[in-house]
DOLO-198494 format. One record per residue (C-alpha): x, y, z negated; chain. Coordinates in steps of 0.1 Angstrom, whole numbers, padded with zeros to 4 digits. Example, Ala and Ser with C-alpha at 12.3 -4.5 7.8 and 13.67 -1.06 7.14 Angstrom:
  east north    up firo
  0123 -0045 -0078    A
  0137 -0011 -0071    A
END
This chain:
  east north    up firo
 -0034 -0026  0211    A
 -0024 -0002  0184    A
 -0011  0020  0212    A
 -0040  0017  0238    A
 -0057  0049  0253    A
 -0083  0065  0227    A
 -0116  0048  0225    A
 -0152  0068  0220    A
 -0158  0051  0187    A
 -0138  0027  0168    A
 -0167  0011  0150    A
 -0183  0001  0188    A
 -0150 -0015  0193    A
 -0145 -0035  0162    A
 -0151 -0071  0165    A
 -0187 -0079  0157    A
 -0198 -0107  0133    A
 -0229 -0110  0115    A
 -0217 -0106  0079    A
 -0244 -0109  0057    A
 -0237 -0103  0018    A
 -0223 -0130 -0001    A
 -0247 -0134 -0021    A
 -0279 -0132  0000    A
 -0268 -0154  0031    A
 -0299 -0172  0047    A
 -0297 -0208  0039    A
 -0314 -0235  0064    A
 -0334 -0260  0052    A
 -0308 -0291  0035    A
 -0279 -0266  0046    A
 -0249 -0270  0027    A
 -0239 -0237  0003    A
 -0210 -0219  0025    A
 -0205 -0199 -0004    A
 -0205 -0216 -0044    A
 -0189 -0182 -0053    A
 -0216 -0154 -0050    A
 -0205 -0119 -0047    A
 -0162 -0120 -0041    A
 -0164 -0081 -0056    A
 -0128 -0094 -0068    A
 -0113 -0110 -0037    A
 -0127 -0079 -0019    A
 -0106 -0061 -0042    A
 -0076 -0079 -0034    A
 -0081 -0074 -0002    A
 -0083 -0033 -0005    A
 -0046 -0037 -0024    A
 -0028 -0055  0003    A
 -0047 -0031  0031    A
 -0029 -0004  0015    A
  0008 -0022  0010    A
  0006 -0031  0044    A
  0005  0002  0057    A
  0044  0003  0059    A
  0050 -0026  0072    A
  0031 -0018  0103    A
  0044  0019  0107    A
  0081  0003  0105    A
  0072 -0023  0129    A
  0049 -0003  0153    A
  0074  0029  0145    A
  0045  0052  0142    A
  0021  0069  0114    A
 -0011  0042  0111    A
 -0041  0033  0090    A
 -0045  0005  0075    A
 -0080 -0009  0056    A
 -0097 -0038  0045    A
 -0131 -0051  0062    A
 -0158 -0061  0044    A
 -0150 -0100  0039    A
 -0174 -0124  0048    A
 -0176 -0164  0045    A
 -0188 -0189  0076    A
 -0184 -0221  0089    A
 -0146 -0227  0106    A
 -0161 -0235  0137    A
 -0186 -0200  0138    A
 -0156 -0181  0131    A
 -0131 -0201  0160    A
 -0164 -0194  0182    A
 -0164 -0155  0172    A
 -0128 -0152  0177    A
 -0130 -0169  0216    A
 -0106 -0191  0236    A
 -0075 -0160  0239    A
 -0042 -0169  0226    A
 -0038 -0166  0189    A
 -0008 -0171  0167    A
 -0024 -0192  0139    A
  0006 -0193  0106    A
 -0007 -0214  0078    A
  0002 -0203  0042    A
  0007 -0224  0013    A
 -0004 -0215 -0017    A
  0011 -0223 -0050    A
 -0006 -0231 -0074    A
 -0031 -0244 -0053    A
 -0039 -0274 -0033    A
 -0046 -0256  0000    A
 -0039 -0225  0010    A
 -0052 -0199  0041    A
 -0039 -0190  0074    A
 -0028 -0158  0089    A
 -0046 -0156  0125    A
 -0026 -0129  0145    A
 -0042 -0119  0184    A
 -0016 -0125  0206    A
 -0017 -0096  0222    A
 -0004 -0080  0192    A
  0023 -0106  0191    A
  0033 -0096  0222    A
  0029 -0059  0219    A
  0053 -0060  0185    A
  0079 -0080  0205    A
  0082 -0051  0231    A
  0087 -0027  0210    A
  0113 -0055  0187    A
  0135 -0049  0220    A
  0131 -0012  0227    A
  0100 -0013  0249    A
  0070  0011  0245    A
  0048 -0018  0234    A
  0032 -0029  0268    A
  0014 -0067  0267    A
  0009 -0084  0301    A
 -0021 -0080  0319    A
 -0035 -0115  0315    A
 -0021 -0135  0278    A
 -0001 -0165  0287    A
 -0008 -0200  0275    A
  0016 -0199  0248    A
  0042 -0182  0231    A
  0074 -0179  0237    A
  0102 -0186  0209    A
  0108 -0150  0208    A
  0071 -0147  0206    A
  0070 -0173  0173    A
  0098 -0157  0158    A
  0081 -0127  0156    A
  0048 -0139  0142    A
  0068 -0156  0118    A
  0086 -0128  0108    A
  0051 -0109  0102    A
  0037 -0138  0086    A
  0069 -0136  0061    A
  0059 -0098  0052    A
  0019 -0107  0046    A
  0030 -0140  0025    A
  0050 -0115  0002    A
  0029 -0087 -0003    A
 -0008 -0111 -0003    A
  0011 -0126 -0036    A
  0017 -0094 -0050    A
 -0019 -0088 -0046    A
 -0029 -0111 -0058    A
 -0007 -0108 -0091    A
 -0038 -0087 -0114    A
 -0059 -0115 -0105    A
 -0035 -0145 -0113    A
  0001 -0157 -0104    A
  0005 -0166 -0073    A
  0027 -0172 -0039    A
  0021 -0176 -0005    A
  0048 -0198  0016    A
  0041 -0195  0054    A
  0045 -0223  0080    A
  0050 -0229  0114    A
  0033 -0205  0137    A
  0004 -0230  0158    A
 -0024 -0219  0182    A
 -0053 -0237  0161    A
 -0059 -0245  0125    A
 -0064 -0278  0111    A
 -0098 -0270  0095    A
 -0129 -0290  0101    A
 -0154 -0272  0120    A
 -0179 -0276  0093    A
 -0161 -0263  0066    A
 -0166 -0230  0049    A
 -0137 -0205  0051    A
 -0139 -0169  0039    A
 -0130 -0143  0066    A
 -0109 -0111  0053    A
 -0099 -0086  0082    A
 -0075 -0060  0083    A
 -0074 -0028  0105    A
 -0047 -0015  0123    A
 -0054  0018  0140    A
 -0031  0048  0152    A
 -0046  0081  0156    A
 -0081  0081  0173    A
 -0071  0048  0190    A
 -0089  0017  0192    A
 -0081 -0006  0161    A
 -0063 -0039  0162    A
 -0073 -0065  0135    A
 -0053 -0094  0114    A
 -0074 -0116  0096    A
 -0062 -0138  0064    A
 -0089 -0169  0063    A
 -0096 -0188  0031    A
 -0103 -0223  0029    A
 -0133 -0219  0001    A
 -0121 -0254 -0012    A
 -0087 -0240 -0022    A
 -0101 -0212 -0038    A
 -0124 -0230 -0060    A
 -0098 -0229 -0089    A
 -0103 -0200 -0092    A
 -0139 -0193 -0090    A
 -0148 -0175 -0124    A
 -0120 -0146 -0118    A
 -0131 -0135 -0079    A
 -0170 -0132 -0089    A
 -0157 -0102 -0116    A
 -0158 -0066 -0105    A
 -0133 -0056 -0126    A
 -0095 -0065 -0129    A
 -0084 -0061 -0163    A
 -0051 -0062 -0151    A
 -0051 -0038 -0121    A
 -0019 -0017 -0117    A
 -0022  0021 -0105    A
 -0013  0018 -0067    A
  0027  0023 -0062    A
  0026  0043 -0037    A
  0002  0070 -0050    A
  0017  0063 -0083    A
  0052  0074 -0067    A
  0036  0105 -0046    A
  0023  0116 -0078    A
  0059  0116 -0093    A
  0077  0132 -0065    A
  0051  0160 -0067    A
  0054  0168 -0105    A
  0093  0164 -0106    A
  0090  0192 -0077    A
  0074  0218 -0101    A
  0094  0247 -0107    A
  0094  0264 -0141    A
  0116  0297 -0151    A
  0144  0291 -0171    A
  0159  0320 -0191    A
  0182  0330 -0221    A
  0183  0356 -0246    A
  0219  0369 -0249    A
  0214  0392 -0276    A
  0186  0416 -0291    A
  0199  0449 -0302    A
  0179  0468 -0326    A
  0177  0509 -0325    A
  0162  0534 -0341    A
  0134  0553 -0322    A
  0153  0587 -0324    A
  0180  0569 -0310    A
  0159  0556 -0280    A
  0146  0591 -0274    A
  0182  0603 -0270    A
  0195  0579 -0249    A
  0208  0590 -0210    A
  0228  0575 -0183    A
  0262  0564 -0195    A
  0252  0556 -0231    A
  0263  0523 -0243    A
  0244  0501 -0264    A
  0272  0478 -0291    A
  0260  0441 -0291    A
  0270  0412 -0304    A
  0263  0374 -0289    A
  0262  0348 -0307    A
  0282  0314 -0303    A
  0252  0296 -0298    A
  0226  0313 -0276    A
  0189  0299 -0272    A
  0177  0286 -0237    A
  0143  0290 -0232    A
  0117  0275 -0203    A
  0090  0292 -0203    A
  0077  0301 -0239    A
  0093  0267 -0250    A
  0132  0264 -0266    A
  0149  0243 -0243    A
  0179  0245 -0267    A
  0212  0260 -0273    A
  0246  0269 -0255    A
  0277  0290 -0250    A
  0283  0317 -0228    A
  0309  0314 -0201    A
  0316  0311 -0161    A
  0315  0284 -0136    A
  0324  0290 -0101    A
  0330  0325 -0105    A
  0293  0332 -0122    A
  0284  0335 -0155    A
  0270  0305 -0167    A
  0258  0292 -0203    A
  0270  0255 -0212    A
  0243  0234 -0233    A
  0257  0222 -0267    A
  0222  0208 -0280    A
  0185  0201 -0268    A
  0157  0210 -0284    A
  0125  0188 -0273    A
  0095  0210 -0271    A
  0061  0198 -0296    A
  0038  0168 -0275    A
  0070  0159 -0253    A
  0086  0136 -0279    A
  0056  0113 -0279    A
END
């Protein structure tokens, strides 16, 4: 669980697979190829963006600060992976994909099914002791309602590489896959603090994602967008710069003997113009009047001047 007591090292309690590169897996003697793609350096990419846009939906849901990354993907047979993942109950939510003639599936643990309900109704997030059979209808509403959030944002990710939607199904506890055919694994960390990690997987059929074969062996995306949320934590922090703003009421000019001369009391004439310059820094911001507002002085802008490189 997300919430469980700290454990000595996360990577010791990660679930363990042999994940041998894509592109170097051993092959057996008349074995057919898992894996027509070679290396997914794409896919694995894809994977990275939707790690990151899922942060928020697990802090709202697990109301807490997590991390959330992508695991290296891998690619086995279905029936390695069902073997791997054991006999403990699993919400299995299959999504369509469109344009596509399969799809993949969303393969939540059901403990963390059960722990999200909890909290859903105002507990701390405590799962039984021993996982029950099956779920409840509670239990599939909320798996559903996660798988909703994944279908949206695993489209958007997938968006540099081509257009794309996910529609999710009814929640099961199995897959129809055939045991022999080749699915490609990508898991997701959960973790909270130094506590042990919880993981979501998204599982490719490889046959539905043979359309699209030439774009997820690139290691670039053309069409990669800067990350939102860095891109908008970037923004907050510029618009938070402070810069000095000042105005230059008027500019007397004296003769030196007259400076020399000067003493407490002595009055300086001046004259301001109608329109005074407003300046930020060494730059003209532009013009305005002199006057009050709420009992201050206070200088109205009649006209703005846009500083040299800003008007680009």
């Amino acid at each position: 669980m997300v919430n469980a007591p700290a454990a000595t090292a996360d990577k010791s309690d990660r679930r363990r697979r042999e994940r041998e590169p894509a592109a170097a897996q051993a092959m057996a003697l008349g074995a057919v190829k898992l894996n027509p793609f070679g290396d997914l350096h794409t896919l694995q990419h894809v994977s990275a963006r939707l790690a990151r846009a899922l942060r928020p939906v697990w802090e709202q849901m697990l109301r807490r600060e997590v991390r959330s990354f992508a695991e290296p993907l891998g690619v086995q047979r279905f029936a390695d992976y069902r073997t791997e993942r054991g006999d403990a109950l699993s919400a299995w939510v299959p999504l369509a994909m469109n344009p596509s003639t399969g799809g993949a599936w969303l393969v939540l643990g059901g403990d963390f099914v059960l722990e999200l309900l909890d909290l859903f109704f105002g507990g701390s997030g405590g799962t039984p002791a021993s996982l029950p059979e099956e779920f409840s209808p509670a239990a599939e509403s909320m798996a559903s309602r996660i798988a909703g959030s994944v279908a949206a944002l695993l489209g958007a990710a997938w968006e540099p590489l081509t257009p794309a939607s996910f529609t999710p199904g009814t929640v099961e506890t199995a897959a129809d896959i055939d045991a022999d055919d080749a699915v490609i694994v990508t898991r997701f960390g959960i973790a909270a603090g130094s506590a042990k990690p919880v993981f979501v997987d998204v599982v490719y059929t490889v046959a539905a994602l043979k359309p699209y074969g030439a774009s997820l062996t690139g290691k670039v995306l053309d069409k990669a967008e800067p990350d939102p949320a860095w891109r908008n934590g970037l923004t907050r922090a510029a618009m938070q710069v402070r810069f000095p703003v000042r105005s230059v009421l008027a500019e007397p000019v004296v003769p030196l003997a007259t400076l020399m001369e000067l003493k407490a009391g002595d009055v300086i004439p001046i004259s301001i113009d109608a329109n005074v310059p407003v300046m930020v820094g060494r730059d003209r911001l532009g013009c305005g009047t002199v006057g009050t507002a709420n009992g201050r002085a206070a200088i109205r802008l009649t006209s703005i001047a846009i500083p040299e490189g800003l008007d680009q």
